[in-house]
C-alpha positions as CSV (number, residue, x, y, z in Angstrom):
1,X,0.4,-3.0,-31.2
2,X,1.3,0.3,-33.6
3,X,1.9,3.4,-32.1
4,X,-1.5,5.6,-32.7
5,X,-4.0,2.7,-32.5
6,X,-6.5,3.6,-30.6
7,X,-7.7,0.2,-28.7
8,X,-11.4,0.6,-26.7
9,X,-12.2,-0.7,-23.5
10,X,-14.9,-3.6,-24.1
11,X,-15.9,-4.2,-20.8
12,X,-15.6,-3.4,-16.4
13,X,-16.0,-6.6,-14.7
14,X,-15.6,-6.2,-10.9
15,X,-15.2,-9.3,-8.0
16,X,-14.1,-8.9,-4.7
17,X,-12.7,-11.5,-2.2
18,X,-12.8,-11.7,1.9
19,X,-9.6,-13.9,3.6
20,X,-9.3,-14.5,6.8
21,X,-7.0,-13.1,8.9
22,X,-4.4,-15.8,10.7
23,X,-4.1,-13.8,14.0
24,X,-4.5,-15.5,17.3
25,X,-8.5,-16.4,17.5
26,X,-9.1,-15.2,14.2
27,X,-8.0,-11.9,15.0
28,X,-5.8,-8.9,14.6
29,X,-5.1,-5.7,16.0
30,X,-3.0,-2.2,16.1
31,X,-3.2,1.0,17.8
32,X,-7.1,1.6,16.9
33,X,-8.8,-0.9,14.6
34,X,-9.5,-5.0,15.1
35,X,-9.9,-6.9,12.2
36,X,-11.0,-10.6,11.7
37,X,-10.7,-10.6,7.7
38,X,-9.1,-8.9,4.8
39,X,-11.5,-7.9,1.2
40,X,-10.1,-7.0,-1.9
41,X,-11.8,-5.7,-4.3
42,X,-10.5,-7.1,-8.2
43,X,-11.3,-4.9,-11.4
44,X,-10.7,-6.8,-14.5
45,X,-10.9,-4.7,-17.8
46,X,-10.5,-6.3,-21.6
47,X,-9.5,-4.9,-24.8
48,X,-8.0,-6.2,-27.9
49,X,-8.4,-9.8,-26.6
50,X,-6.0,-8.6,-23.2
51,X,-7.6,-8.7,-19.8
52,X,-5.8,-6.3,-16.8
53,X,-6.6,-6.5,-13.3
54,X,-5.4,-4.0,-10.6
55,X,-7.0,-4.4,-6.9
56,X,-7.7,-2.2,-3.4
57,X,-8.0,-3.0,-0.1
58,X,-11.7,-2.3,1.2
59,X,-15.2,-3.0,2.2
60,X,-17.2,-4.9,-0.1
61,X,-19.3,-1.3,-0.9
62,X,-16.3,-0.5,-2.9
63,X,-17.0,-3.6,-5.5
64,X,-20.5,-1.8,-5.8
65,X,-19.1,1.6,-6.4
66,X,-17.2,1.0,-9.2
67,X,-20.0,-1.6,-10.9
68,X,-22.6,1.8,-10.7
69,X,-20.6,4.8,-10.7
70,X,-17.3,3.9,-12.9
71,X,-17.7,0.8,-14.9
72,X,-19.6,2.9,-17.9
73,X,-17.0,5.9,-17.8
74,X,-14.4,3.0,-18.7
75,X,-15.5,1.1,-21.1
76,X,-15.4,2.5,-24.6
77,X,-12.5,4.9,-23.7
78,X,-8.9,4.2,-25.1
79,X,-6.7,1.5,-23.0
80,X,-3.7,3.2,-24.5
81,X,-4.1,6.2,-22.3
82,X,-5.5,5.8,-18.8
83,X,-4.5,9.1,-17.8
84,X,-7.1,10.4,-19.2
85,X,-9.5,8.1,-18.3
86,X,-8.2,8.5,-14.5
87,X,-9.6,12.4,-14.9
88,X,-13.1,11.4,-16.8
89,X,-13.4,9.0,-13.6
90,X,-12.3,11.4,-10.5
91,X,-15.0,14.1,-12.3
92,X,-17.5,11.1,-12.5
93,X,-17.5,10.9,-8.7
94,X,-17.4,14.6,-7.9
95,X,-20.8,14.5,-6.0
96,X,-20.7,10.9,-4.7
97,X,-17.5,11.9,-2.7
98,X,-13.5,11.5,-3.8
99,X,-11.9,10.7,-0.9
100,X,-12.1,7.4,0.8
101,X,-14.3,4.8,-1.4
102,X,-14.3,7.1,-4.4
103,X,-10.5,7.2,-4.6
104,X,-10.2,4.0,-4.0
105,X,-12.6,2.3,-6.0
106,X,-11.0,4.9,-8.5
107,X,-7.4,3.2,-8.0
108,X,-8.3,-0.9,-8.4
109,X,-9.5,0.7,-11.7
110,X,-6.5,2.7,-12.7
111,X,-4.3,-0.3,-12.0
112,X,-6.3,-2.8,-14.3
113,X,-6.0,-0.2,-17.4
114,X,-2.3,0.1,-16.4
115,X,-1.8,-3.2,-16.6
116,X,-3.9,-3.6,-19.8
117,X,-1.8,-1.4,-21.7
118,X,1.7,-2.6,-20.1
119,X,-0.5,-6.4,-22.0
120,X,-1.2,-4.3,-25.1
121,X,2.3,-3.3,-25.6
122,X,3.5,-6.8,-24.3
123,X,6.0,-5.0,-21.8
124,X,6.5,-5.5,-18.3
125,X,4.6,-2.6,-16.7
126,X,7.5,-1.5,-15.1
127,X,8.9,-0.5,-18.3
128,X,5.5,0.9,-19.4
129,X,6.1,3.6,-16.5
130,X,8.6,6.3,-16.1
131,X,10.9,4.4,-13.9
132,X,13.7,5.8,-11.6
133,X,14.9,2.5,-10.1
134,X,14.6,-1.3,-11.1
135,X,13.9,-2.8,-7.6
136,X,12.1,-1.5,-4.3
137,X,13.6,-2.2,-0.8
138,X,11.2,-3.8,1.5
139,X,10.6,-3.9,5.3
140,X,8.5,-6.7,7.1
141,X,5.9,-5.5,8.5
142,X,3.1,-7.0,11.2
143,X,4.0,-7.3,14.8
144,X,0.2,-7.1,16.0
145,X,-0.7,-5.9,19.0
146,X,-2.4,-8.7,20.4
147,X,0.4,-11.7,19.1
148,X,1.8,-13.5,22.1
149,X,5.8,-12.3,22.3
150,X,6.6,-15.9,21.0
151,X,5.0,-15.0,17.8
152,X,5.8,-11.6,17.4
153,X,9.7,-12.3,17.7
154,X,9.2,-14.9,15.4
155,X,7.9,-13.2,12.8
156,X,10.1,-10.2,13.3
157,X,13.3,-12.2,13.8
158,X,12.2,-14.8,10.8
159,X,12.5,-11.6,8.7
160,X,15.4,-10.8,9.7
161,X,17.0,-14.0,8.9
162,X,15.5,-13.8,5.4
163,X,17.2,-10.5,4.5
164,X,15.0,-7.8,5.0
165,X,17.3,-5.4,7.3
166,X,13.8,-3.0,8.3
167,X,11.1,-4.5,10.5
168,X,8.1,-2.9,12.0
169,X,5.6,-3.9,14.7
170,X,2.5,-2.5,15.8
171,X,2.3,-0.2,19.4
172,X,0.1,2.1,21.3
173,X,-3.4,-0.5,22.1
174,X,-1.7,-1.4,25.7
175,X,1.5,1.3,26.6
176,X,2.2,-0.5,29.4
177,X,3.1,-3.8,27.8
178,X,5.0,-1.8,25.0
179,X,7.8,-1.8,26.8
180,X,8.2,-5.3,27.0
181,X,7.1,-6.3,23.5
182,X,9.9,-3.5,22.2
183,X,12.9,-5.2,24.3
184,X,12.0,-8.8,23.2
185,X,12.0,-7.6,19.5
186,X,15.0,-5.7,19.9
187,X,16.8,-8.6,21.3
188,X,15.4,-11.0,19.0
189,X,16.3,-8.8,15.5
190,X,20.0,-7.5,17.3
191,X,21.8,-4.3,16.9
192,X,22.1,-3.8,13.2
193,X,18.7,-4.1,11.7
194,X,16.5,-1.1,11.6
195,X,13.4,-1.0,13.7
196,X,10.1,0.6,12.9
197,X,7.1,1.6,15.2
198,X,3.3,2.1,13.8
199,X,1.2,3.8,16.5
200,X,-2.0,3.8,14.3
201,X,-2.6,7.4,14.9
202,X,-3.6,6.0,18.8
203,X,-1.5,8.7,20.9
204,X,-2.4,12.6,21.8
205,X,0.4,14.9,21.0
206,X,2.0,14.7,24.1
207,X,1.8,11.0,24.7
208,X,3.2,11.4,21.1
209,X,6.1,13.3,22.0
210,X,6.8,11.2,25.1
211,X,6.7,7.4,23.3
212,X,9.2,9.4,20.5
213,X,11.4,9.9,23.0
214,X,11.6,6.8,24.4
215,X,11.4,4.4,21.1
216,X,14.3,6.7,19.9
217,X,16.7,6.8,23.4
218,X,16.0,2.4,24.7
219,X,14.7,0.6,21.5
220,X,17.0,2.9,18.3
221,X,13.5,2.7,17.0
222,X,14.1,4.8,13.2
223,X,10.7,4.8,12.3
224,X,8.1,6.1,14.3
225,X,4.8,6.2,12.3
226,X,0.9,8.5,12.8
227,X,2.2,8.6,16.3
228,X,-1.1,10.7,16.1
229,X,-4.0,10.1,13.5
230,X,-3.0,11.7,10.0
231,X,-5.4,14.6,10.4
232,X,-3.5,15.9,13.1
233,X,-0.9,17.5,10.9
234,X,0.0,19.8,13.9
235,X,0.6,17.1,15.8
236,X,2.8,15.4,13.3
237,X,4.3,18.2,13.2
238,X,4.8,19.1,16.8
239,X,6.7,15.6,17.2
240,X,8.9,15.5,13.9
241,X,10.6,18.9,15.3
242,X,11.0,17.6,19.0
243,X,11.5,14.3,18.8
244,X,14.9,12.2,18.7
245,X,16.5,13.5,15.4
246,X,17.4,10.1,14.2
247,X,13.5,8.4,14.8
248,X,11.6,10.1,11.2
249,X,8.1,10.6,11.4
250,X,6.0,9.0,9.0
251,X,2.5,9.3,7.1
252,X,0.5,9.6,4.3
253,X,-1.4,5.8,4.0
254,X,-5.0,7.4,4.1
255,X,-3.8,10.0,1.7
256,X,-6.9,9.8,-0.6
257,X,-6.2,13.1,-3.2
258,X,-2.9,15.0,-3.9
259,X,-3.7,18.1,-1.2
260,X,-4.0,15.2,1.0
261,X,-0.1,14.7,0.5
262,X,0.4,18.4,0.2
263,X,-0.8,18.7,3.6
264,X,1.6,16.6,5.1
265,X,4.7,18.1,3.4
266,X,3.5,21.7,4.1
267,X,6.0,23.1,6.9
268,X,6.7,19.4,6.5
269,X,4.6,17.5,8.8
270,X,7.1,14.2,8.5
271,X,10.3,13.7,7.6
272,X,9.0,10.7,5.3
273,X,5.8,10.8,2.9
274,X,3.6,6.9,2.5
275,X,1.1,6.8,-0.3
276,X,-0.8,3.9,-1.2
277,X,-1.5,3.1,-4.9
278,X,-4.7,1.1,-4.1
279,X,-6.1,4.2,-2.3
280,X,-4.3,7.2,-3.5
281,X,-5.6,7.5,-7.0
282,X,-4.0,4.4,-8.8
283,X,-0.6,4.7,-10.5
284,X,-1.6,7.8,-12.3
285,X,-2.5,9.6,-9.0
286,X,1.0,8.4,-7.5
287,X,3.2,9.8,-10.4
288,X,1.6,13.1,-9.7
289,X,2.9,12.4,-5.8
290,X,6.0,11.6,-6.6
291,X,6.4,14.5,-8.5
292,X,5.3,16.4,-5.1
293,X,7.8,14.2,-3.1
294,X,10.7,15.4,-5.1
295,X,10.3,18.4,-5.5
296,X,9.7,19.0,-1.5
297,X,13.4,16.6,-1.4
298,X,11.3,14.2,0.7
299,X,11.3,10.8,-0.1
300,X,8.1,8.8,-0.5
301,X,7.6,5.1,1.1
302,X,5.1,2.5,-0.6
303,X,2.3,1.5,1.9
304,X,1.4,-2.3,1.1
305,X,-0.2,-3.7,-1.4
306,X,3.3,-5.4,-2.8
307,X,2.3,-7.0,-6.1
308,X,1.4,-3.8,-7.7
309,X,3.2,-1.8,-5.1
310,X,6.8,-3.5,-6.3
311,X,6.1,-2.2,-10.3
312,X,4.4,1.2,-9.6
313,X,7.2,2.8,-6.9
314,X,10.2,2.3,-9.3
315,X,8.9,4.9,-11.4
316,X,9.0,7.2,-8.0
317,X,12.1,9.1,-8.0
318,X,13.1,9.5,-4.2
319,X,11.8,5.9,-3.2
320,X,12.6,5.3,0.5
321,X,11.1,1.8,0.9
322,X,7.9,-0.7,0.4
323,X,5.9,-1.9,3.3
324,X,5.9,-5.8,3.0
325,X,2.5,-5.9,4.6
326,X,1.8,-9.8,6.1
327,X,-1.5,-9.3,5.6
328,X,-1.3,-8.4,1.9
329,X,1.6,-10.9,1.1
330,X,-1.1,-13.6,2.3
331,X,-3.9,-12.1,0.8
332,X,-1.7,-11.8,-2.8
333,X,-0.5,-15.4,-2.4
334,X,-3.4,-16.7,-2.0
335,X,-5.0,-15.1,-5.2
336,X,-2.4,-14.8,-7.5
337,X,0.1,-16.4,-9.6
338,X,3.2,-14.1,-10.5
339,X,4.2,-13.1,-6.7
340,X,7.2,-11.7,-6.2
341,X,9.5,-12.4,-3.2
342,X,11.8,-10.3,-1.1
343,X,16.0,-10.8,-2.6
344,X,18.4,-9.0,-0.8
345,X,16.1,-6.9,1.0
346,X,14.1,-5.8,-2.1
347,X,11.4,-6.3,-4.7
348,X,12.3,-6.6,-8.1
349,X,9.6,-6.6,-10.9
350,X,10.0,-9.4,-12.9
351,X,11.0,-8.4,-16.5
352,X,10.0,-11.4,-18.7
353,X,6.0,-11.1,-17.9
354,X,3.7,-8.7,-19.2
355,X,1.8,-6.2,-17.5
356,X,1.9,-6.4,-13.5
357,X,3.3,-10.4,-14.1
358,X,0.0,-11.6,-12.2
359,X,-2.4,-14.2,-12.7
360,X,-6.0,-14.9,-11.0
361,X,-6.1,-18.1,-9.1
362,X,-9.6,-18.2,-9.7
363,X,-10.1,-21.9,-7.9
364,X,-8.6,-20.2,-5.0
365,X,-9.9,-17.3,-5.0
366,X,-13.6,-18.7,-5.4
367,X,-14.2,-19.8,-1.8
368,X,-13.8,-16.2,-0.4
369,X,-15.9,-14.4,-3.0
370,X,-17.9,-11.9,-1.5
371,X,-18.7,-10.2,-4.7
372,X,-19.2,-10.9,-8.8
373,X,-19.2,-14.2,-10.5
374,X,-16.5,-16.1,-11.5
375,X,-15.2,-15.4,-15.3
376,X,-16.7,-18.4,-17.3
């Protein structure tokens, strides 16, 4: 490909998949949601004979969005520079809505044409990107609420055995058994490895302050995370300055636009920012949030989504970590050639594959279509 060749987009194709979830009777839970499946919503965009594909996690209505509202702002504009097509496509939405579906549906997008030109160029999309680091650390993450303690110190404990030296369950749906789930996980992981907590945004302030406390002074828990929803950036707030000064405070996952992010680092709200690229604008919507991260010196942590996650956060200066989501790692398995796996406690995007080093299992993938048709 020469430098200054300008390469159209041909066509938007969009497809979206539901998997079930493996929890115990088909379900899963945290702090303030059940869920029984898992969608992903798959944007494939061509151009000069290269086809990229970048994904969110949603409702089926996002598949639809993008079809109506974003598929003919993309095509016909140049692969080469999806910057500039990320800003045609956030003013194309201004009166449908940004945050939420708009952002997202604006992301799977953004990832495809960052992918297509990491193909174009034949490079690895990590060295497409402006990129600080060449692996991101990882931390296991699941720990349901409603898993039996068998299987949540199993699957706590198994990652710990791997490698990873973070792990992170799910509290806050039934405080009075956290106690107990906390101690067996403690016990089963040991001393040394870090342990995280993800409240789901499930507490008042006080109850808040109280469970910070107590994760911090009986459990070492490091990580405490929305101990009270993400819109409570008073709250956030209120427990990052009294809580135990070695137990952060976390958020930023349903961070749709960049005041969203601004918010949470104004007085700051946490001692550690999350973004996630399927929801936060894409890739070029997290550069512009890194940017934001350093120069508030607060480091930014990856929120799921680890085959895209894994290429887009080395380019984040102050990377803390990548949230090795068991959902997502099924979900990304099941649809995709190219995974990566954890190595000493960390992604590293492979360099001898173009693009985001993924391919569509399309034989898989077609029993949990929920929306598109398969590529002929």
């Amino acid at each position: 490909m020469r430098a200054g060749v300008e390469v159209e987009v041909e066509n938007v194709t969009v497809h979206a998949f539901e998997v079930p979830t493996d929890g115990p009777d088909g379900l899963e839970e945290d702090g303030t949601l059940q869920w029984d499946s898992t969608t992903m919503v798959l944007v494939e965009v061509r151009a000069g004979g290269k086809s990229g594909i970048g994904y969110t996690y949603g409702d089926v209505s996002v598949a639809a969005f993008i079809q109506s509202t974003l598929a003919s702002t993309v095509q016909g504009s140049d692969a080469l520079d999806p910057a500039a097509t990320w800003d045609r496509m956030f003013a194309a939405i201004r009166n449908a809505g940004r945050p939420g579906v708009g952002a997202m549906a604006v992301s799977a997008v953004d990832i495809a044409l960052w992918d297509l030109k990491a193909r174009l160029l034949d490079l690895p999309l990590v060295k497409v990107l402006p990129a600080f680091h060449d692996r991101v650390p990882v931390y296991g993450s699941g720990g349901f609420t409603n898993y039996p303690l068998d299987r949540l110190t199993t699957q706590l404990g198994g990652w710990v055995e791997q490698g990873l030296p973070r792990v992170k369950l799910k509290i806050s749906r039934r405080q009075d058994e956290d106690p107990q789930r906390l101690t067996a996980v403690r016990e089963a992981i040991g001393a040394g490895p870090q342990l995280f907590a993800d409240a789901n945004g499930a507490l008042t302030r006080k109850e808040a302050l109280y469970w910070a406390r107590r994760l911090g002074d009986e459990w070492d828990v490091r990580w405490f995370e929305e101990p009270v929803s993400s819109d409570d950036t008073t709250g956030l707030r209120l427990v990052r300055d009294q809580g135990p000064g070695r137990t952060e405070i976390a958020a930023g996952e349903y961070g749709f636009v960049l005041k969203d992010f601004a918010d949470l680092l104004d007085g700051p709200a946490v001692d550690c920012l999350q973004a996630d690229v399927t929801r936060c604008g894409g890739i070029t919507g997290l550069l512009q949030i890194a940017g934001l991260s350093a120069a508030r010196q607060i480091d930014l942590s990856a929120h799921c989504a680890p085959a895209v996650s894994a290429h887009a956060f080395c380019a984040v200066k102050r990377l803390r970590h990548l949230e090795y989501f068991h959902d997502h790692v099924r979900v990304e398995h099941l649809l995709f050639d190219g995974n990566l796996s954890p190595v000493d406690g960390a992604l590293r995007p492979a360099t001898d594959r173009p693009g985001l080093g993924l391919d569509v299992r399309w034989d898989d993938a077609e029993p949990c279509r929920v929306y598109g048709t398969r590529p002929a």
